[in-house]
C-alpha positions as CSV (number, residue, x, y, z in Angstrom):
1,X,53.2,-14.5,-109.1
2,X,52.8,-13.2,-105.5
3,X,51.4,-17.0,-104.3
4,X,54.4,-18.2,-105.9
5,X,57.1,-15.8,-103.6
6,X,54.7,-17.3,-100.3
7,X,54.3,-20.5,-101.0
8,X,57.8,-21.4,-100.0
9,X,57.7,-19.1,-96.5
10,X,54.7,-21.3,-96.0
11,X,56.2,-24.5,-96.1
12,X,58.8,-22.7,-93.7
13,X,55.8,-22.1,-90.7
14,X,54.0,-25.5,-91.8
15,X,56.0,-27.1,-89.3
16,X,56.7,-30.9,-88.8
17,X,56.6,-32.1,-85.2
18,X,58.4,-34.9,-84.2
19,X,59.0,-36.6,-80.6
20,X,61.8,-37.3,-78.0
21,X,62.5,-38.7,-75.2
22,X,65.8,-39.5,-72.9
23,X,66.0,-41.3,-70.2
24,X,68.9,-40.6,-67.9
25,X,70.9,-43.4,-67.5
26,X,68.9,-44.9,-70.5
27,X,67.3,-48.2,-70.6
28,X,65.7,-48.2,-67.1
29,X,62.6,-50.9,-66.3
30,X,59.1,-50.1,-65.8
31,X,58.9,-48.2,-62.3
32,X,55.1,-49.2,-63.3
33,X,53.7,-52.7,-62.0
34,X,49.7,-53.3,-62.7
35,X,49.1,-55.6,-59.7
36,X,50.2,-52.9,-57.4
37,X,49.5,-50.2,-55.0
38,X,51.4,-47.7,-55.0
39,X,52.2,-43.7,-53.2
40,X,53.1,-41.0,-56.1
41,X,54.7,-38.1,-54.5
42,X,55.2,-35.0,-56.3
43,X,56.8,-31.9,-56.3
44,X,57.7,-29.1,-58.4
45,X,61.0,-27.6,-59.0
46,X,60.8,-24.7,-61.4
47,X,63.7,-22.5,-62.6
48,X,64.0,-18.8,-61.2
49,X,62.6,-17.3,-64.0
50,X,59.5,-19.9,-64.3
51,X,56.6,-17.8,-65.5
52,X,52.3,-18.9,-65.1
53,X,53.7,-21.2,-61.9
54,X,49.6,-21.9,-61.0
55,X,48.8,-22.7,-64.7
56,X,51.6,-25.4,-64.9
57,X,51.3,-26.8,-61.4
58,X,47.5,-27.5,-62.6
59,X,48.9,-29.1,-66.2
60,X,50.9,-31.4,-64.1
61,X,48.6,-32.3,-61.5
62,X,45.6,-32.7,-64.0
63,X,48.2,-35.1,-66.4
64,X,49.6,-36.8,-63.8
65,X,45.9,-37.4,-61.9
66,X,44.5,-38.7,-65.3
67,X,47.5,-40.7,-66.0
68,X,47.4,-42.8,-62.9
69,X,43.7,-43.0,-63.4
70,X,44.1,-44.8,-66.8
71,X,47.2,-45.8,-67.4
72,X,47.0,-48.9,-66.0
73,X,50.4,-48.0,-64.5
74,X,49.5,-49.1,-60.8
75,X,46.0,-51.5,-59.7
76,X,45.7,-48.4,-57.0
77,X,47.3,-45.0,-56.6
78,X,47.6,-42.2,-54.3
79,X,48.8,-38.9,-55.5
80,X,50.0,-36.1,-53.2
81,X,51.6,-33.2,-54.0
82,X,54.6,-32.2,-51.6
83,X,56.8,-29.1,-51.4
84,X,59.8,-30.9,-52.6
85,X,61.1,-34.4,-52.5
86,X,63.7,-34.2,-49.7
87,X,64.6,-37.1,-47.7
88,X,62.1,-35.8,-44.6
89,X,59.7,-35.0,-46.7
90,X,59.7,-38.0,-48.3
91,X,59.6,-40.4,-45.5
92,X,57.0,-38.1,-43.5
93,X,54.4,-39.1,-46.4
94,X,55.6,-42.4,-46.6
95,X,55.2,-43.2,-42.8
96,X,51.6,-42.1,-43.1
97,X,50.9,-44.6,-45.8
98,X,52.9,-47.2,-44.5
99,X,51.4,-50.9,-44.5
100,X,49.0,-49.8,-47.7
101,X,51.2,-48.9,-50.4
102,X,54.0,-51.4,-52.3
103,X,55.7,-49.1,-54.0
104,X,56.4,-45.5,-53.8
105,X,57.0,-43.0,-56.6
106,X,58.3,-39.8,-56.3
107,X,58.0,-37.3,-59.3
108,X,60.1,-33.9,-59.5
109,X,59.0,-31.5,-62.2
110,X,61.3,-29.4,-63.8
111,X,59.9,-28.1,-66.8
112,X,56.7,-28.0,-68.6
113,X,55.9,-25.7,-70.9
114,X,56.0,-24.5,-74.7
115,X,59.3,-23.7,-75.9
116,X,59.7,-21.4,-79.6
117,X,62.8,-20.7,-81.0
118,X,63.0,-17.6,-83.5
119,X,65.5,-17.6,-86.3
120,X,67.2,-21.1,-85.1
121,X,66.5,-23.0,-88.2
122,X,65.4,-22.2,-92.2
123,X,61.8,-22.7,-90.9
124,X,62.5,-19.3,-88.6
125,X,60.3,-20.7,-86.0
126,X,60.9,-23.8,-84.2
127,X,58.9,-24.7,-81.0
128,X,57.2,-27.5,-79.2
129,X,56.6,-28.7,-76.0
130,X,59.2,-29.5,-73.2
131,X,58.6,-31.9,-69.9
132,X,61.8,-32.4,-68.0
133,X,60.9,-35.1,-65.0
134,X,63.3,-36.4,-62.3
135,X,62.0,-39.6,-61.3
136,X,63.0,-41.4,-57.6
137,X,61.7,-44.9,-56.5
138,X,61.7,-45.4,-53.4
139,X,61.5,-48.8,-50.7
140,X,58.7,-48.3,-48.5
141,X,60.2,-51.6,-46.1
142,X,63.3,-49.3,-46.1
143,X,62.0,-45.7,-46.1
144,X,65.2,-45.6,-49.1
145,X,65.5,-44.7,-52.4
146,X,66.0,-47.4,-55.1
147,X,66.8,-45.4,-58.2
148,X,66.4,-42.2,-59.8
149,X,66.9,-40.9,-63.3
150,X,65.4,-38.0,-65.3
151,X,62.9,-38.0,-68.4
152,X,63.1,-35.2,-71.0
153,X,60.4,-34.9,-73.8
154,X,60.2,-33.2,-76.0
155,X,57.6,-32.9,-78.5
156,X,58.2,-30.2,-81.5
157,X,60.2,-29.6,-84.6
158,X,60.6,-26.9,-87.3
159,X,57.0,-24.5,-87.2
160,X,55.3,-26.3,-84.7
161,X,54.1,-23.7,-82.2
162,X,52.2,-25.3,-79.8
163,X,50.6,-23.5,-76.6
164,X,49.5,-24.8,-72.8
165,X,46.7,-26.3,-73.9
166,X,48.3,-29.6,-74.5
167,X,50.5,-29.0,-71.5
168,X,48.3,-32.0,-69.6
169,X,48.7,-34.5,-72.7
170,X,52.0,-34.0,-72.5
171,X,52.8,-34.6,-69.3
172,X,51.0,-37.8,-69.6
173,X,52.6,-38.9,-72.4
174,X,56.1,-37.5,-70.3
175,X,54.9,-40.1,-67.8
176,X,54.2,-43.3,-70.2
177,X,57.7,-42.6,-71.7
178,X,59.7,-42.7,-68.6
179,X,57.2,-45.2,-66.5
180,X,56.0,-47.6,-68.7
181,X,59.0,-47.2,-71.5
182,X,58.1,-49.5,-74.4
183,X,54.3,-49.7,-73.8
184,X,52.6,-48.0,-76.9
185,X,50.9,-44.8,-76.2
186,X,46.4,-45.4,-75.9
């Protein structure tokens, strides 16, 4: 009689994560181009509040190294990271590359963390993972920007608690949804 009153707060915490991801504006083309060389540029941009700052600035540096290492994404990449993205900033690194890079990237991030939610569903937990990426493309020829938009994934649902461990995976997979949308995750 007892398994029978848990059984159902069980299937409350056995949680089923799902994934999304918006692009803003939506429907943007690959920033991604396999034949090229390319300068990614990034910078974080945490909220106030942000707690574990050196555990996440390693998550993103670690998923965004291993991403450009086997994505495919460029034929070469450099990866710097840089205070913030400002226009000086910005065309400081891009003068000392200039001549060996075709395209330059640079990569804000926002947010990266686990997110849980008490009470905010019938499951009573709801969590997940967040990234939250603004994404600029810039002209080298120019020293200008392009394009920007924002990617925000999120990967969690109803009792899925999930910790930084996968913060690195995530922030790959962050980076194949907004980079290369439509290419199917390796």
């Amino acid at each position: 009689m007892r398994a029978t009153r848990i059984a159902p707060f069980l299937l409350l915490l056995a949680g089923c994560a799902s994934t999304n991801v918006t692009l803003e504006p939506p429907s943007q083309s690959p920033v991604c181009a396999a034949s090229e060389s390319a300068l990614v540029l990034w910078a974080p941009a945490w909220r106030a509040d942000q707690k574990d700052v050196p555990a996440r600035e390693e998550a993103a540096n670690s998923g965004l190294t291993t991403f450009l290492a086997s994505s495919g994404c460029f034929a070469k990449s450099q990866l710097r990271r840089v205070p913030d993205l400002s226009v000086s900033a910005v065309k400081e690194q891009m003068a000392g590359s200039a001549g060996n890079v075709t395209r330059v990237v640079g990569i804000e991030v926002r947010e990266l963390g686990p997110v849980v939610r008490l009470f905010s569903s019938a499951a009573l937990v709801e969590g997940g993972t967040e990234v939250l990426l603004r994404v600029t493309e810039y002209s080298p020829a120019q020293m200008s920007e392009l394009r920007q938009f924002t990617v925000h994934w999120k990967n969690g649902g109803p009792g899925a608690v999930k910790g930084v461990a996968s913060l690195p995976g995530d922030m790959q997979s962050a980076l194949r949804a907004g980079l290369q949308p439509g290419v199917v995750a390796r």
